[in-house]
C-alpha positions, -999 to 999 in steps of 0.1 A, spaced: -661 -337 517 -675 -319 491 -666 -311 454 -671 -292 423 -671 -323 398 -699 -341 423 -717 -309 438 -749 -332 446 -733 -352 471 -717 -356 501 -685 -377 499 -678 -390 538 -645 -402 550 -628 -394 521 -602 -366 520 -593 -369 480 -606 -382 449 -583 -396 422 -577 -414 392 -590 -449 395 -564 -473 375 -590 -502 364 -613 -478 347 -607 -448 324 -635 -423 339 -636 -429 380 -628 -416 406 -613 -431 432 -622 -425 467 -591 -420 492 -598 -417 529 -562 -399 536 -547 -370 508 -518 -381 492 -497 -350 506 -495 -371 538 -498 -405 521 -462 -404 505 -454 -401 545 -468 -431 557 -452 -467 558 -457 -485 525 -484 -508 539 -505 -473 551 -500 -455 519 -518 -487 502 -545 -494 531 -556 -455 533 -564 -456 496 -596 -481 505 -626 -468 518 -633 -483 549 -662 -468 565 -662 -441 534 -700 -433 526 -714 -413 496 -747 -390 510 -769 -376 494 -807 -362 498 -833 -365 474 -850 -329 470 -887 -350 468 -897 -381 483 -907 -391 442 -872 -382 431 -852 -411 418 -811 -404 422 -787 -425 399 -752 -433 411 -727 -452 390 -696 -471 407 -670 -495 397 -643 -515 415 -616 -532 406 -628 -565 417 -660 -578 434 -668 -557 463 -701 -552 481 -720 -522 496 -752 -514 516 -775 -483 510 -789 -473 539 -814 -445 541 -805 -427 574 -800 -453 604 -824 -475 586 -804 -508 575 -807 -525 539 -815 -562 542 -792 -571 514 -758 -560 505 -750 -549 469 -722 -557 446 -705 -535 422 -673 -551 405 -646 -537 372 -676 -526 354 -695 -499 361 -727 -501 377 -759 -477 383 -781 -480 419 -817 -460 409 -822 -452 444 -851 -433 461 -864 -427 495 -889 -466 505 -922 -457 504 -926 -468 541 -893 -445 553 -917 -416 538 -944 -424 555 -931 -423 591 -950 -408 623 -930 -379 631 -931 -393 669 -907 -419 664 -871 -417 672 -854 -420 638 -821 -427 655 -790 -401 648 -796 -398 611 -823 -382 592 -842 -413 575 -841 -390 540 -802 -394 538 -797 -424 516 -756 -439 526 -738 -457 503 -714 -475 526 -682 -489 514 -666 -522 532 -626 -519 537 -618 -547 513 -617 -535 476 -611 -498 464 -643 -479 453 -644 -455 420 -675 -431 420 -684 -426 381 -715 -405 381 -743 -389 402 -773 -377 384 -808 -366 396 -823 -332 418 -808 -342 448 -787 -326 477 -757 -333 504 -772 -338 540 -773 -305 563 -755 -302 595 -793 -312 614 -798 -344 590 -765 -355 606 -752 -366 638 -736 -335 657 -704 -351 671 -681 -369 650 -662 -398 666 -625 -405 650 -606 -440 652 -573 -449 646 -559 -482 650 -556 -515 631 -571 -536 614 -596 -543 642 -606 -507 637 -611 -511 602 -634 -541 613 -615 -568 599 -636 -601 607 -668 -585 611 -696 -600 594 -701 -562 583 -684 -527 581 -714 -519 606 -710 -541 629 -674 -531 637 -671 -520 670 -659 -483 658 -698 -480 643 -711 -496 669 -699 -473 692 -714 -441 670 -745 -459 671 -746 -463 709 -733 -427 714 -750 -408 685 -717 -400 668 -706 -399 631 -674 -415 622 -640 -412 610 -623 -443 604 -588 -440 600 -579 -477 607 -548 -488 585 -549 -529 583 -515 -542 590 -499 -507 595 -508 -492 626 -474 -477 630 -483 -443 646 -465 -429 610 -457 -389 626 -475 -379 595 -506 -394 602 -505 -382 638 -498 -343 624 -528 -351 596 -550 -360 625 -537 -332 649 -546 -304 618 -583 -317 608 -610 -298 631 -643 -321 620 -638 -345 649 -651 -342 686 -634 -374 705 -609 -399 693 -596 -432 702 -558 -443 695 -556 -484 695 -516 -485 694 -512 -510 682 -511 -549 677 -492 -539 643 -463 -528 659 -459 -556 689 -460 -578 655 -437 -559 637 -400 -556 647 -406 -526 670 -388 -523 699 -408 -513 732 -381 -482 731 -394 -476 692 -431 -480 698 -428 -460 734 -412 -431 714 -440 -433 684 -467 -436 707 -458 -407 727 -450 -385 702 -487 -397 684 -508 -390 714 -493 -358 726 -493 -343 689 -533 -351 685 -535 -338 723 -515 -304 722 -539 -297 694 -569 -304 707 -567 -297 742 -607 -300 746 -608 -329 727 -610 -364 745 -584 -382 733 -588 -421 747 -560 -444 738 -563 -482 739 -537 -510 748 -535 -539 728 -566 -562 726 -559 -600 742 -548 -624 712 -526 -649 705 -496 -636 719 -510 -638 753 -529 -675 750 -509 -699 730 -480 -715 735 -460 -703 709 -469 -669 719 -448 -642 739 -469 -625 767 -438 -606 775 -436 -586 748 -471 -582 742 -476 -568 782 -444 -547 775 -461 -534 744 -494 -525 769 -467 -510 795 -455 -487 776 -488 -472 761 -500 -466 803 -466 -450 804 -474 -427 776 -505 -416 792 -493 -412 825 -463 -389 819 -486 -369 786 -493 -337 802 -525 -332 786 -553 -333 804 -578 -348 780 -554 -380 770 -570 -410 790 -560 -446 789 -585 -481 787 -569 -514 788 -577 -537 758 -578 -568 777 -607 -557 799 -631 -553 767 -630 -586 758 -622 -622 766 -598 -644 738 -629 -666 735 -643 -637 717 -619 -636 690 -619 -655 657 -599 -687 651 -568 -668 638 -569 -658 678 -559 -618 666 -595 -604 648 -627 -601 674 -655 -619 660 -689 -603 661 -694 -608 693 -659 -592 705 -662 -564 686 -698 -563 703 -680 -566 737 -657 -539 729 -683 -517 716 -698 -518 751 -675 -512 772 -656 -486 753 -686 -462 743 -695 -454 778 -662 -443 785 -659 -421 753 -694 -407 763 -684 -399 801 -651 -380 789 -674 -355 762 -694 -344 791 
């Protein structure tokens, strides 16, 4: 996204700026417009308004340029600045009061043999990436500096929806989720959609999805949410349908992969109900076997990853889950884009 009040930059995974409410002069960065927000369950509506996997790009126009950014929050929250693919060793914090990052491209980045393989970004495109816990406020940008071009960026863009596994709830990091992990293996830019605790398959966020054009394959985790919710198999079944097929129709070259529900408690304790959670999985192969669009395929979450890989509330894959996940789902995403 790009706009007239921050031409300079590149504002990723966010769809609208607006008025931040702990600070008088921010903006706050919103992954889904509010046009489609007032549609959403109330829990969505909230969890869309946090910028989860939301970057701000930018590109110095010299290597000796130093860009200023200010940001607020309205709590503690961190960040990492990444310059292309190349990881920070630190996270930063920025918390109510507003805060300015003097960044400019490391001496070393500038100096690399051209012969190298600088992974999918262009090493000159400093990322401010955003965790999914606290909202985000941009303030300010100031300093000769650009947004990325189309060839400083990857050239497929890979959009998740799903819970708050997609979001990356548990991970020591926002990129260590397996949603970025897969874009790493596969070279793809991401669109994280995840909604924490609302993965309802809302209709509006399936038409929202089904009219954006900046996305090249897509997987639909549907949904732990709603097997915890009081969703009936008949309820989610009907959702589900009418979620895949509306993102299908629309994009009939598009893979569209969906993905059952993830093993979790449910399914190992004793206290749990397997039933409902296998009904829950039942229903989504049903969806994808009766969709008659050719480019909707199905993988089962419980051959990703093992319950041993989850963390101790027995729902959230640790690191090494969403590792596990990561690896078996990205070759399947790469093999359906060929």
């Amino acid at each position: 996204m790009s706009t007239e009040k921050y031409p300079s930059v590149s504002l990723h995974n966010v769809a609208e700026l607006e008025d931040a409410e702990w600070t008088p002069d921010g903006d706050r960065l919103s992954r889904v417009p509010e046009s489609v927000r007032r549609d959403l369950n109330e829990e969505a509506r909230h969890r869309v308004r946090h910028p989860t996997h939301s970057e701000i790009r930018f590109v110095p126009e010299d290597d000796a340029e130093e860009i200023e950014i200010t940001l607020s929050a309205p709590e503690r929250a961190e960040l990492r600045i990444f310059w292309g693919s190349f990881q920070p060793w630190e996270a930063k914090a920025i918390d109510s009061t507003p805060k300015t990052f003097t960044l400019g491209v490391p001496e070393r980045l500038a100096e690399l043999d051209d012969s190298i393989d600088e992974g999918r970004f262009d090493p000159r495109v400093c990322r401010i990436a955003f965790e999914r816990f606290v909202p985000v406020a941009l303030h300010d940008v100031s300093g000769n500096c650009r947004p990325p071009t189309a060839a400083e960026l990857p050239d497929q863009r890979y959009l998740a929806y799903g819970t708050s596994i997609t979001e990356g709830a548990k991970a020591s990091a926002a990129h260590l989720s397996f949603v970025t992990q897969i874009a790493r293996a596969n070279d793809y830019d991401v669109v994280n959609l995840g909604c924490s605790g609302s993965a309802y398959a809302d209709p509006a966020m399936a038409e929202y999805i089904a009219d954006r054009e900046d996305w090249d394959v897509a997987t639909l985790a549907l949904s732990v949410n709603m097997a915890n919710a009081e969703f009936t198999r008949a309820e989610f079944r009907e959702r589900a349908e009418y979620f895949v097929n509306t993102i299908a129709q629309a994009h009939p070259e598009k893979p569209v992969v969906c993905v059952t529900l993830f093993p979790y408690f449910a399914d190992v304790t004793e206290s749990g109900d397997p039933e409902r959670a296998e009904a829950f999985r039942s229903a989504l192969r049903t969806v994808v076997k009766e969709s008659p669009h050719e480019n909707v395929s199905l993988v089962d979450g419980t051959e990703l990853l093992d319950a041993s890989e989850l963390t101790w509330d027995i729902l959230h894959p640790a690191d090494e889950g969403m590792r596990s996940i990561a690896a078996g789902l990205a070759p399947r995403l790469d093999e359906r884009r060929k």
